[in-house]
C-alpha positions, 0 to 999 in steps of 0.5 A: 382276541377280547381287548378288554381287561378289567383289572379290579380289586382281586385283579383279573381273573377269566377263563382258560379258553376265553381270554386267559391267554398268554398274550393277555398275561403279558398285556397286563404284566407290561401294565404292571411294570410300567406302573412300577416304573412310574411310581419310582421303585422299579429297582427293588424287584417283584416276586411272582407266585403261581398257583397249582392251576393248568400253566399257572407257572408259565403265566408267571415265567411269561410275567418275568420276561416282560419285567426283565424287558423293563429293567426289572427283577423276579424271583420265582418260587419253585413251587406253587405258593399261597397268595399270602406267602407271595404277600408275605414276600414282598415285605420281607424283602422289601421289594416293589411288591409282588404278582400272584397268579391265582384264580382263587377259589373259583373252578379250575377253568379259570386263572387270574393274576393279581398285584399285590404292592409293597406293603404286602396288602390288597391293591388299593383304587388308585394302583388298580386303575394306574395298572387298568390305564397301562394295559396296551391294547395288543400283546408287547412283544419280546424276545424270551432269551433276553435279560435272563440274568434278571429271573431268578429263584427265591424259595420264600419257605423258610422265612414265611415259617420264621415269621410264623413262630413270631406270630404265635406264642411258643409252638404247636405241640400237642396239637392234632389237626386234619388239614383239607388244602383241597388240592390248591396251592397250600397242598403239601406247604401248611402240613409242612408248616404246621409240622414243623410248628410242632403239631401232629398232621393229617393231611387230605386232598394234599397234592396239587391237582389242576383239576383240584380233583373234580370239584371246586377248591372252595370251603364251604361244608357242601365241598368238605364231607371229606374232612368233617367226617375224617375229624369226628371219626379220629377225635383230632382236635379240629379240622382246617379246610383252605381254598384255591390259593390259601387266603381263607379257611374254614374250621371244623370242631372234633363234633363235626361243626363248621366254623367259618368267619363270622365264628372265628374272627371274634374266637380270635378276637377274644383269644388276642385281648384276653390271653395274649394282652393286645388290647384294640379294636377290630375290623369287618365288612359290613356282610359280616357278623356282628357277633365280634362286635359284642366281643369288643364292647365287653372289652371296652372296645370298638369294631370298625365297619367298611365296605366288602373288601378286605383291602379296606380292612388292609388299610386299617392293619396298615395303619395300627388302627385294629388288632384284627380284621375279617370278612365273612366269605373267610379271610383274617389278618392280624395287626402282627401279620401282613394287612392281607387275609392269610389262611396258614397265620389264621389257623396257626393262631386258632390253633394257639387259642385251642392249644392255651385254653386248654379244651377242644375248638368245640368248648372253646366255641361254646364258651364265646356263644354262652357269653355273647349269644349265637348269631346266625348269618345266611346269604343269596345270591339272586341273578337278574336281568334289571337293566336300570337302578335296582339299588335305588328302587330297593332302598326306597322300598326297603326303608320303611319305619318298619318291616316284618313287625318289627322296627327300624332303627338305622339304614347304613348305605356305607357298601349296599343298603343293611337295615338294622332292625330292633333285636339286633337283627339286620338285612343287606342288599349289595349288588355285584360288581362284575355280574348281574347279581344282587346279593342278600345277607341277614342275621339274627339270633334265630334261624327262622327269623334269619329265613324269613328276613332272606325271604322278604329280601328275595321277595323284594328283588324279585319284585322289580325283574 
């Protein structure tokens, strides 16, 4: 058995037939109750969602009996539930926080499990590390018919939709929507959700499916033919696509266009300052778009940069400082809200900026470009095999006074190295946290142009392997 377990951010993840065992569940379950224990609230109890993947639900049985040991309660769902409902959770019954098992949208030979504390937000270092410092280097042992009396069952539901009318203004009705939960855990509760909201549903790829079907439940338009061409031919009014465990989400317009992050977090922006009155700032990483930052100057505000994470933009939510916050790889939360990404709230508050300004998601998004411009953003991912410091290297090389003809005006070592360059346009370099990759992002106001900078970032990687 593989002793070593890195409990991160998004917790740990691995696959099934490589350390993702039972034995390792319980490992980092026992982590996680002697972290509760320690930090004094080891009576409020835990939730323990699962997702749709191959024994997900044991793993989350598995997690129960070794909190039971400990002297603490669970509450199971009876069903596969997204990430932020089991978020969601926590806060709503003011518990010690909540466990996810999820690989998230990675392939479904893998799972994961995740801590998420009381707040009902991302992990933040100082918990993750108390948790990685607890797991024990063999598998606790316990006796599986003991402490029963502290499982139990809560079906979140019906409190998660409660919020959900509170969060909007009014109901859904009216409203036509394909949804795409690509077989994940959102399969079979968002058309409930959104139903019962008052809108019209159709739903694809809508069971659970371990296998999620044969392809990977991530939502990106390579993986969502299906949708897109099942909204331009029904004239719905916009199409949602959710991944694995229901955190993130991608649009699709009635013509067919995808709308990922980097178009829906100042779409929505602009919706909550100008129709719903909650004037503030927002949030992004820094590979994010910075088309959200020209919504906020033209409203007198600002946007808060932090580093990839969206527990950074948690904190911020946490803290009243930002009405909204996003990330580019797809997840949204709201100052109203839980401070963790939430695909469901995200697509049922674009579905009340559609539904109140009276025109198509594609109007809608022609309005926000013909007022602050089109960015385009694009990224790559190149593996490599430097064994020394390739950030460094890349960072001398890379801060020039000028580069490709045009000049720099600012180099922002906040998360990676991004370059600004005049014209608005910028380069990103960050190198992964878990694999041997570097990653390249760029936007300009041009296609080519955003090429070309990706070119000259692959380039410049490249040139030290």
């Amino acid at each position: 058995m593989d002793n070593r377990i890195s409990f991160g951010t998004d917790g740990w993840r691995a696959r099934l037939d490589e350390g993702f065992t039972a034995e390792n569940v319980r490992r980092v379950a026992f982590a996680i109750a002697e972290h509760i224990c320690e930090s004094g609230s080891p009576g409020r109890g835990v939730f323990i969602g699962y997702d749709g993947r191959a024994q997900s639900k044991k793993f989350a049985e598995e997690c129960a009996i070794v909190l039971a040991s400990k002297g603490i309660a669970s509450f199971l769902p009876p069903r596969p539930v997204p990430t932020p409902v089991a978020a969601f959770s926590a806060v709503r019954h003011s518990l010690s926080g909540s466990i996810m098992i999820t690989a998230s949208h990675n392939p479904p030979e893998y799972n994961g499990i995740k801590f998420i504390p009381d707040y009902g937000g991302p992990a933040m270092p100082d918990v993750t590390s108390s948790i990685e410092r607890h797991i024990p280097p063999e598998p606790p042992i316990f006796q599986k018919d003991a402490d029963r009396n502290m499982i139990s069952e809560l079906d979140p539901y019906e409190d998660y939709l409660r919020h959900l009318f509170g969060l909007i203004k009014g109901d859904l009705s009216g409203m036509r929507v394909v949804l795409d939960p690509m077989h994940g855990s959102t399969s079979g509760f968002a058309s409930r959700v959104f139903s019962q909201m008052g809108a019209s549903v159709e739903a694809l790829r809508d069971t659970i499916d371990p296998s999620f079907g044969g392809s990977i439940p991530d939502p990106t338009p390579e993986n969502l033919s299906g949708l897109r061409s099942r909204v331009v031919a029904s004239g719905h009014d916009l199409g949602i696509a959710f991944d694995g465990d229901g955190d993130r989400l991608t649009a699709v317009t009635r013509d067919g266009t995808f709308l990922a992050v980097n178009q829906l977090l100042p779409l929505v922006y602009l919706h909550l300052m100008e129709r719903r009155s909650m004037i503030g700032d927002a949030a992004r990483t820094v590979a994010t778009s910075h088309l959200v930052d020209r919504v906020a100057e033209d409203h007198g505000q600002k946007v808060v940069e932090v580093p990839v994470g969206f527990k950074y933009i948690g904190v911020l939510l946490r803290e009243r400082a930002v009405v909204i916050g996003g990330e580019e790889s797809g997840g949204m939360s709201f100052s109203c809200h839980i401070p963790e990404k939430d695909g469901i709230a995200s697509a049922a508050l674009l579905m009340e900026a559609v539904r109140s300004s009276g025109q198509g998601l594609s109007n809608l998004y022609q309005d926000l470009v013909t007022r602050y411009g089109r960015l385009h953003s694009s990224r790559l991912d190149l593996r490599t095999s430097f064994k020394g410091d390739i950030m460094r290297l890349i960072g001398e090389a890379a801060s020039k006074v000028e580069i490709l003809g045009r000049r720099v005006v600012g180099v922002n070592r906040k998360d990676g190295i991004k370059i600004a360059l005049e014209g608005g346009c910028w380069i990103l370099f960050r190198k992964s946290g878990t694999e041997n990759v570097v990653r390249v992002y760029a936007e300009s106001d041009d296609w080519a142009l955003t090429e070309t900078l990706l070119n000259f970032g692959k380039s410049l990687v490249l040139s030290f392997i």
